[in-house]
C-alpha positions in Angstrom: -12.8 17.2 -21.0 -11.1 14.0 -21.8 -7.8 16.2 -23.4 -7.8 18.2 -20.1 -8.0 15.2 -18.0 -5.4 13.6 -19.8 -3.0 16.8 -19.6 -3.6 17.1 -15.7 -2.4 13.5 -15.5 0.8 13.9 -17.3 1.5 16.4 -15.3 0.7 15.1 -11.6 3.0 11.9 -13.1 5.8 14.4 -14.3 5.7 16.2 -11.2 6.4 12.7 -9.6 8.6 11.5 -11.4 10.8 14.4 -10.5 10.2 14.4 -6.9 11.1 10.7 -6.5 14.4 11.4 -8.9 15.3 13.7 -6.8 14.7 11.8 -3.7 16.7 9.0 -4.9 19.4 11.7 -5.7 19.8 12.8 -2.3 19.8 9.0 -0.9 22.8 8.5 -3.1 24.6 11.1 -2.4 24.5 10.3 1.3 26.7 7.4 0.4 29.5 9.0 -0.6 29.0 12.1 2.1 31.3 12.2 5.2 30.2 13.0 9.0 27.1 11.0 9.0 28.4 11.3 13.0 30.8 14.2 14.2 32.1 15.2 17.7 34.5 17.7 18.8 36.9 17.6 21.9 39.2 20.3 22.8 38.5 23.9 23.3 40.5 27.2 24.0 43.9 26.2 24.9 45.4 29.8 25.8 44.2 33.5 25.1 45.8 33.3 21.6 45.8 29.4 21.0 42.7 27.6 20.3 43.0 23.5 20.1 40.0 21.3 18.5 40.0 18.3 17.3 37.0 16.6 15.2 36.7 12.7 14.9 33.7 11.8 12.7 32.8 8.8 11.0 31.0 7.8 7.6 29.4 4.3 6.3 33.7 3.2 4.9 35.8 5.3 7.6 36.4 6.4 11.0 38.4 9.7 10.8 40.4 12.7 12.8 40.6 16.0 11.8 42.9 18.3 14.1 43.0 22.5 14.5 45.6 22.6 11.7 43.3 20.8 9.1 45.1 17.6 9.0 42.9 14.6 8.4 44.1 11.1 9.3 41.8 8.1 8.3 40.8 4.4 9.1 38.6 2.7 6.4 37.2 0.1 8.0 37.8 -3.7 7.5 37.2 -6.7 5.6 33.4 -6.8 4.7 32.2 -9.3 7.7 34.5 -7.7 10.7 32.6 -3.9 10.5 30.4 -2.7 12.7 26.9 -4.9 13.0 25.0 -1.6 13.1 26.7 0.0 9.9 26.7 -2.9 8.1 22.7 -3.0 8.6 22.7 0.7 7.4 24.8 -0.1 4.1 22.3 -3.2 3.7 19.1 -1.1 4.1 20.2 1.5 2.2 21.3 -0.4 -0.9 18.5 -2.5 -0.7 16.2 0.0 -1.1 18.3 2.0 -4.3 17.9 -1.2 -5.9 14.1 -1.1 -5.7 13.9 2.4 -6.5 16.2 2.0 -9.8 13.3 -0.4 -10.9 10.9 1.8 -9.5 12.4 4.5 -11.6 12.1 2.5 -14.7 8.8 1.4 -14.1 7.1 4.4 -13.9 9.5 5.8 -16.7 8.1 3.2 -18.9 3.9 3.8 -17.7 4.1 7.5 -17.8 1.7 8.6 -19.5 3.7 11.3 -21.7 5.9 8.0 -22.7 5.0 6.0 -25.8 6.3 3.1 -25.0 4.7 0.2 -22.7 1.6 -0.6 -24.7 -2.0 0.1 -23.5 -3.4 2.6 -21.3 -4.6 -0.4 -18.4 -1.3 -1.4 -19.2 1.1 1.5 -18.4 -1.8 2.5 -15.3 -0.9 -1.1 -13.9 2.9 -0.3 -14.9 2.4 3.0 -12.8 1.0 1.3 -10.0 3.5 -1.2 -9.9 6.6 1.6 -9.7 5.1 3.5 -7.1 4.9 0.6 -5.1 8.8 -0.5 -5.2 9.5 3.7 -4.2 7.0 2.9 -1.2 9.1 -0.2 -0.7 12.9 1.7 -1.2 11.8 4.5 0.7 10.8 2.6 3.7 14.1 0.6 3.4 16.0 3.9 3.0 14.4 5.4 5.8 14.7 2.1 8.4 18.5 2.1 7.6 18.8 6.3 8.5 16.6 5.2 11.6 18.7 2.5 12.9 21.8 4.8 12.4 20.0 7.3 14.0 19.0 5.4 16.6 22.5 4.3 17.5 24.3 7.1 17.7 20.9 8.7 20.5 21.9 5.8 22.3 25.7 6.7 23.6 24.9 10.7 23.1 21.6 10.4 25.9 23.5 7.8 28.0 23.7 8.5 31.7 27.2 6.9 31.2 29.7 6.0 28.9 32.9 3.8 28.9 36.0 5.3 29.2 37.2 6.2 25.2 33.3 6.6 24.2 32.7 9.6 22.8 29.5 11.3 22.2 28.5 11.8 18.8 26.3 14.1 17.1 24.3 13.7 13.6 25.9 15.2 10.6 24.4 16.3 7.3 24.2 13.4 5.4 21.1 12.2 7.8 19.0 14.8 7.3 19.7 14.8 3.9 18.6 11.3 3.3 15.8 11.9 5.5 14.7 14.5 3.4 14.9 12.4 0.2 13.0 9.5 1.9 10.5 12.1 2.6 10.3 13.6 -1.3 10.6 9.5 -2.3 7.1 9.0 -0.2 5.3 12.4 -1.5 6.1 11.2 -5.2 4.9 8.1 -4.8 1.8 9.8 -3.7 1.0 11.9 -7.2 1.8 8.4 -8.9 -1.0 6.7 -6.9 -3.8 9.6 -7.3 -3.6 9.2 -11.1 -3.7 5.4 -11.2 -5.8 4.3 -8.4 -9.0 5.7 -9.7 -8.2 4.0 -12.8 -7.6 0.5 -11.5 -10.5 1.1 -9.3 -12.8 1.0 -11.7 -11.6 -1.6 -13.6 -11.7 -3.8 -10.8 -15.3 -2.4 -10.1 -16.2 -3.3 -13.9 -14.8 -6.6 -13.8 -17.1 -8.2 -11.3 -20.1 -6.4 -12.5 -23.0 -8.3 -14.2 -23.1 -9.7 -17.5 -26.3 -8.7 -19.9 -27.2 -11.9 -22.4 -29.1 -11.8 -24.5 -31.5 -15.2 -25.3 -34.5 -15.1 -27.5 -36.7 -12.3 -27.2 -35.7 -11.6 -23.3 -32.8 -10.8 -21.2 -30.6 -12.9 -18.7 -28.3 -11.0 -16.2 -25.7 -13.4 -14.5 -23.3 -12.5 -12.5 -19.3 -13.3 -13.3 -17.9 -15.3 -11.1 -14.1 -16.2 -9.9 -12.4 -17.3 -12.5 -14.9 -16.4 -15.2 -14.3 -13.6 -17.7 -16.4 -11.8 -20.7 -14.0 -13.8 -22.8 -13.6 -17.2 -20.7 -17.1 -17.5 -20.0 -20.3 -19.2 -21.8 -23.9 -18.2 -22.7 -25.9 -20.1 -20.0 -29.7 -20.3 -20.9 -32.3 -18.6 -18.5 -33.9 -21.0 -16.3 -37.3 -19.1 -17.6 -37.4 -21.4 -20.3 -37.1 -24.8 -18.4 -35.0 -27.7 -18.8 -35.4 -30.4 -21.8 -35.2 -33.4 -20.8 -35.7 -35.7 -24.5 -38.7 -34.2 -26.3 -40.9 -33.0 -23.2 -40.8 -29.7 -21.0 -40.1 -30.0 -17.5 -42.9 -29.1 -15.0 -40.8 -26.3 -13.9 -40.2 -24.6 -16.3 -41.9 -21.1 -17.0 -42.3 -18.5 -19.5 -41.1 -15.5 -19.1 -43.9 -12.6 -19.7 -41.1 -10.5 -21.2 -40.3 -13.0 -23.7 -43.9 -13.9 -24.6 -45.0 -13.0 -27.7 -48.7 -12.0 -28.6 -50.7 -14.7 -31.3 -51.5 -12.4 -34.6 -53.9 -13.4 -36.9 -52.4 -14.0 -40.6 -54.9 -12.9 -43.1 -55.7 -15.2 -46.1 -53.7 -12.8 -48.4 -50.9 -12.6 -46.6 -50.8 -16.5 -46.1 -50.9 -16.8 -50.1 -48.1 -14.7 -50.0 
């Protein structure tokens, strides 16, 4: 039972690990992908001539593509003179592939088909800890797709627009990182099942009571903050009383459990 229980965890935790890695996958990518926004102007021109042009944009350049599949490009400028909005998006985004690369290597390190990272409570709290910087990177991730998202609804569902707006529409890379936000979430899920019962119950053990033993009876106290089965000390049961010099207290009491029953010694067995 406990071989089988210990196979169906490795599994659940490979099976996460490779849904988070792939999430993270697709959230890089998206970095280097064009038309994260892509419009089209132009149309048929003739009955033989068609004329389109594309203009479409990524997180470094603004771009034009005409009908004869000539592309002319603008990276944008110095680091403080982009766009507010897509500077956001570049921060969210590498803010959260930061947390996911030690996400990655945190859960890499608590699997439990890894040998490395010590004790079980150990790599448990190591899991733990992983799956909650891909919680974290996702949520950045998906903020920074949202706010791009959210710009580009803005101008396309206006009633309005300036002249020279255009109306954009949103390209592959979006939905692509959406999607990897999505398997970044579901992975952290399968890390969390296999360690939160775990931790659950260590939590559950640690402030459970304390059996000492004292005499011939039994104390139960109850550990308190800041008091562990290592940290703490043997306190006497108040059944016995408090000495105070040589004589009993009037309060204190004998405990029936603890009592023990007068036996006779027979002259024999005094001799010997």
């Amino acid at each position: 039972s406990s071989a089988a229980s210990d196979m169906r965890k490795r599994l659940i935790q490979i099976f996460g690990f490779l849904l988070t890695s792939l999430g993270w996958v697709f959230v890089l990518c998206t970095m280097a992908m064009d038309y994260w926004r892509i419009t089209q102007i132009g149309g048929q021109g003739g009955s033989f001539i068609i004329k389109v042009a594309w203009y479409w944009s990524n997180l470094w350049k603004d771009c034009f593509t005409d009908s004869t599949a000539v592309t002319n490009c603008r990276d944008f400028p110095v680091l403080w003179a982009v766009t507010p909005f897509v500077q956001g998006v570049r921060g969210l985004l590498m803010c959260g592939i930061t947390l996911g690369f030690f996400a990655v290597v945190l859960c890499f390190i608590g699997m439990e088909c890894t040998y490395i990272g010590g004790a079980d409570k150990i790599k448990d709290k190591l899991v733990f800890a992983g799956a909650v910087f891909h919680f974290a990177g996702g949520i950045s991730n998906l903020a920074g797709y949202c706010l791009y998202i959210n710009r580009i609804a803005r101008t396309t569902f206006a009633p309005s627009v300036g002249p020279g707006v255009l109306r954009y529409d949103i390209g592959p890379p979006v939905f692509l990182g959406l999607v990897g936000c999505f398997l970044i979430f579901l992975g952290t899920v399968f890390y969390v099942v296999t360690v939160c019962l775990v931790i659950t119950l260590a939590y559950l053990c640690s402030d459970s009571q304390v059996v000492y033993a004292y005499g011939g009876g039994t104390y139960m106290y109850p550990r308190t903050r800041g008091r562990s089965l290592y940290t703490g000390y043997y306190r006497p049961s108040k059944l016995y009383g408090t000495y105070m010099g040589s004589r009993l207290s009037k309060s204190s009491k004998i405990s029936k459990i603890s009592q023990t029953t007068p036996t006779r010694v027979s002259e024999r067995d005094a001799f010997v």
